[in-house]
Kinemage of the C-alpha trace (Angstrom):
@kinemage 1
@onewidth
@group {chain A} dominant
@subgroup {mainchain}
@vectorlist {calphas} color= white
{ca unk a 1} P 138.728 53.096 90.584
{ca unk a 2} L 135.948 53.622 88.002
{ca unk a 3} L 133.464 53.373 91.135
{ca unk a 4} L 135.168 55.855 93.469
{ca unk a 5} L 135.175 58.368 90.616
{ca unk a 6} L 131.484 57.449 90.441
{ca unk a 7} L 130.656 58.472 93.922
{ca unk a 8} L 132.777 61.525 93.716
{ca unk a 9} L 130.924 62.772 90.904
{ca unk a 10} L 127.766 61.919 92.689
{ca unk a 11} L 128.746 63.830 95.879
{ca unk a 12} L 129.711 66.747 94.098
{ca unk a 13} L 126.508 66.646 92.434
{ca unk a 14} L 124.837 66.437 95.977
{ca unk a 15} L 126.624 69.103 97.106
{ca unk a 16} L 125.835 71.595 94.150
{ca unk a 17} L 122.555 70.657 94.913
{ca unk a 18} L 122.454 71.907 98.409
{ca unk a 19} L 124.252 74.831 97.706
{ca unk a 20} L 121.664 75.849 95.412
{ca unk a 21} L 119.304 75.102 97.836
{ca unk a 22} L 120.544 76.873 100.753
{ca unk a 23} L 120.855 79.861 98.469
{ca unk a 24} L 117.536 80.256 97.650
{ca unk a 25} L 116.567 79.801 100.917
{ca unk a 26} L 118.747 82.863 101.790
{ca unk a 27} L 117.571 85.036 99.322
{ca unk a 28} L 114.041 84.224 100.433
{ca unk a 29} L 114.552 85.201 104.226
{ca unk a 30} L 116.634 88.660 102.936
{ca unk a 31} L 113.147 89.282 100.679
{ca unk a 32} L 111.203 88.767 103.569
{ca unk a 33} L 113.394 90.391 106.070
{ca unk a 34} L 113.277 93.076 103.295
{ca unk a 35} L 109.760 93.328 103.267
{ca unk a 36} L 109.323 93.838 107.384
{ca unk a 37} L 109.763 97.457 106.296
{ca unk a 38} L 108.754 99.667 104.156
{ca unk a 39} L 108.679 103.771 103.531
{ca unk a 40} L 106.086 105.785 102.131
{ca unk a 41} L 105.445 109.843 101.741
{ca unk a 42} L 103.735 111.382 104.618
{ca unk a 43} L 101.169 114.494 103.428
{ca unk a 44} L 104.574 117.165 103.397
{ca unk a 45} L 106.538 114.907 101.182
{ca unk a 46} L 108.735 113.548 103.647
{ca unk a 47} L 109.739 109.867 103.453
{ca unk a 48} L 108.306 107.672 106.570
{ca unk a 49} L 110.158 104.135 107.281
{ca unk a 50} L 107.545 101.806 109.017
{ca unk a 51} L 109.017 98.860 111.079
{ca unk a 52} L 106.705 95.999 111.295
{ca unk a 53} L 108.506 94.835 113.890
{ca unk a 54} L 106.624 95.987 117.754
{ca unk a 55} L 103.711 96.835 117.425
{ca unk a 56} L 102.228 98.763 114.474
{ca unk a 57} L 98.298 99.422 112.960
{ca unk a 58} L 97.621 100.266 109.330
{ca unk a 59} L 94.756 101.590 108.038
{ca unk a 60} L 93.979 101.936 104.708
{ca unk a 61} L 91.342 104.258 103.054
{ca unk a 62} L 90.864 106.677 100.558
{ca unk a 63} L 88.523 110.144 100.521
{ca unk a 64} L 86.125 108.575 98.193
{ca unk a 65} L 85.220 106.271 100.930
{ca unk a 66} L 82.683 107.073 103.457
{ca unk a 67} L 83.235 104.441 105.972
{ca unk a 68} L 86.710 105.772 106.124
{ca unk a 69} L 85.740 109.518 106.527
{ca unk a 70} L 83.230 108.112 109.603
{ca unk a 71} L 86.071 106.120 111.213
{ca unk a 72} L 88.911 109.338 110.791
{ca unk a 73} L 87.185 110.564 114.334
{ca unk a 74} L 87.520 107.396 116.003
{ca unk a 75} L 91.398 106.774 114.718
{ca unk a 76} L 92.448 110.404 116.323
{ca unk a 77} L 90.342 109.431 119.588
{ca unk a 78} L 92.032 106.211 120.140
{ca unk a 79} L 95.586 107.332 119.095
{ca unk a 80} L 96.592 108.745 122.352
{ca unk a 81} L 95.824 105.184 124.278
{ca unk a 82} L 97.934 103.502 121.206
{ca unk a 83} L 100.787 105.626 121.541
{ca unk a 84} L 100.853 105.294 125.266
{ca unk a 85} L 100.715 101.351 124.903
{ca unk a 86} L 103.722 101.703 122.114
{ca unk a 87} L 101.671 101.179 119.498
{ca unk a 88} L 102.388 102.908 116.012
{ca unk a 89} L 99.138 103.822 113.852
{ca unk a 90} L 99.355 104.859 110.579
{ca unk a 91} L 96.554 105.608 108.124
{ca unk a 92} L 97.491 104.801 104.206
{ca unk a 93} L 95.139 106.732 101.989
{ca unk a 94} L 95.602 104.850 98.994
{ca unk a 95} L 96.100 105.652 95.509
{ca unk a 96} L 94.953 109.148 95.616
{ca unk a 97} L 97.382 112.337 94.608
{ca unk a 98} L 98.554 114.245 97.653
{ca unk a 99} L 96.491 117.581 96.895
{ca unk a 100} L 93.548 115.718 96.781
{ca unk a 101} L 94.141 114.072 99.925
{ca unk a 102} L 95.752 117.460 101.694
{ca unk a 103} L 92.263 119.193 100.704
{ca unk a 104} L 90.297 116.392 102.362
{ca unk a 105} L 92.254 115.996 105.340
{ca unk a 106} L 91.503 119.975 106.256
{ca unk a 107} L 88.664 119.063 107.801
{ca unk a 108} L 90.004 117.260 110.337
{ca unk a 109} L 92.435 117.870 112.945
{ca unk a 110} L 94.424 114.252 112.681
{ca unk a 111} L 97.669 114.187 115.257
{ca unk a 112} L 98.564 110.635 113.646
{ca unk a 113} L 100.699 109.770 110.637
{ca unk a 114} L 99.182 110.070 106.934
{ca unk a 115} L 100.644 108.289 104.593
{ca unk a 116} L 100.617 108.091 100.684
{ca unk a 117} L 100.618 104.805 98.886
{ca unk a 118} L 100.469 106.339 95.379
{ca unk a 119} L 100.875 103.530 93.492
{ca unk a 120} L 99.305 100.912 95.148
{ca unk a 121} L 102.398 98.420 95.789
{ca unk a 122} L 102.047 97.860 100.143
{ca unk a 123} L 97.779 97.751 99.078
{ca unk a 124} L 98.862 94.788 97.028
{ca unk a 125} L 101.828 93.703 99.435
{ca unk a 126} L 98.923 93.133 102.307
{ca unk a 127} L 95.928 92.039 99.216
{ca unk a 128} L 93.701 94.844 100.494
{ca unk a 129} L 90.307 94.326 98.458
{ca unk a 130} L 88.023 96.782 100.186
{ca unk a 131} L 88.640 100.118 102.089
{ca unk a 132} L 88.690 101.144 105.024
{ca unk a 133} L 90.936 98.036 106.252
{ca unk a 134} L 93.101 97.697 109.093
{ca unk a 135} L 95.951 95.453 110.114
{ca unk a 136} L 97.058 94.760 113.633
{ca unk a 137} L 100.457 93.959 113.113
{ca unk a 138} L 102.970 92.486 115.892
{ca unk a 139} L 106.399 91.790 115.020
{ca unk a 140} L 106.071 91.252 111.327
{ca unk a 141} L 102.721 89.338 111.633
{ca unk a 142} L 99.542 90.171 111.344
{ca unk a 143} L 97.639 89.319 114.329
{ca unk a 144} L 93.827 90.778 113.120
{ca unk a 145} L 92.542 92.056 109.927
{ca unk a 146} L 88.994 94.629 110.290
{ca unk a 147} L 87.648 94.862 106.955
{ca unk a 148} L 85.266 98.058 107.529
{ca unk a 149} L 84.651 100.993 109.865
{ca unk a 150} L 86.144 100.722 113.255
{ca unk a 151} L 84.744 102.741 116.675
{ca unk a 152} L 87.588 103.983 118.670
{ca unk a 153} L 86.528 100.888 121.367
{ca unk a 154} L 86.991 98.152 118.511
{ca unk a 155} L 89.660 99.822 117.817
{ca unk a 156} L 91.119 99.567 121.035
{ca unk a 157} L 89.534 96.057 121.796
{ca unk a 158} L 91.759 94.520 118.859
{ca unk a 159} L 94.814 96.443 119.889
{ca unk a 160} L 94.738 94.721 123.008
{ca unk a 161} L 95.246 91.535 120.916
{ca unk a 162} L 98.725 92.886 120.431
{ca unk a 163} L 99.873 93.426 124.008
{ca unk a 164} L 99.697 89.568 124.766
């Protein structure tokens, strides 16, 4: 008797164990599955959702930056071709307030999304060190990282890395 009540405690045990466990492993997946999208302001204010799932580019810069201001021409150029392959672009100017970034954006005429990331957090999501950057991103994974100015035909050239 005393050594069935043994192995019931112990499988009890076991299986408080592996509930806790499978739990965690849960709540990991829903953070991640959390994390496949995220919104930020556009340049009017209005809240963008991006879904990393598909195909989607990110580019972050800022106006202090002049790599980035050199590479704005080549993002609008190649934005057409990206759309028509079904790939999103967005460019994140990071950590900059939106009149500043409304002022420098008047001297170009940008057709693509511009979005805000005021504080910082999806910079530090993706561990973006230097700026410009951009992430080729294909269903939630990043399939190339550019660290630098991009010409609209690199910029093409990678995105072809996300048709395959």
């Amino acid at each position: 008797m005393k050594r069935y009540i043994q192995i019931v405690i112990i499988s009890l045990i076991g299986v408080a164990i592996c509930s806790v466990i499978l739990s965690t492993v849960l709540k990991k997946n829903e953070a991640q599955a959390k994390r496949d999208t995220f919104a930020l302001l556009n340049t009017e204010n209005e809240k963008v959702t991006i879904d990393q799932q598909g195909s989607v580019i990110l580019n972050f810069w800022a106006t202090y930056c002049p790599p980035c201001e050199r590479e704005m021409p080549a993002l609008e150029a190649a934005y057409p071709s990206l759309q028509e392959k079904g790939i999103d672009l967005y460019a994140i100017n990071v950590e900059e307030p939106t009149k500043l970034v409304n002022h420098y954006l008047s001297k170009f005429k940008l057709s693509f999304p511009i979005l805000l990331d005021r504080d910082g957090d999806v910079k530090n999501h993706f561990h973006i060190m230097a700026l410009p950057t951009t992430l080729y991103i294909k269903n939630g994974g990043i399939v190339h990282t550019v660290k630098g100015e991009l010409t609209e035909e690199q910029l093409l050239h990678f995105a072809k890395l996300m048709e395959e």
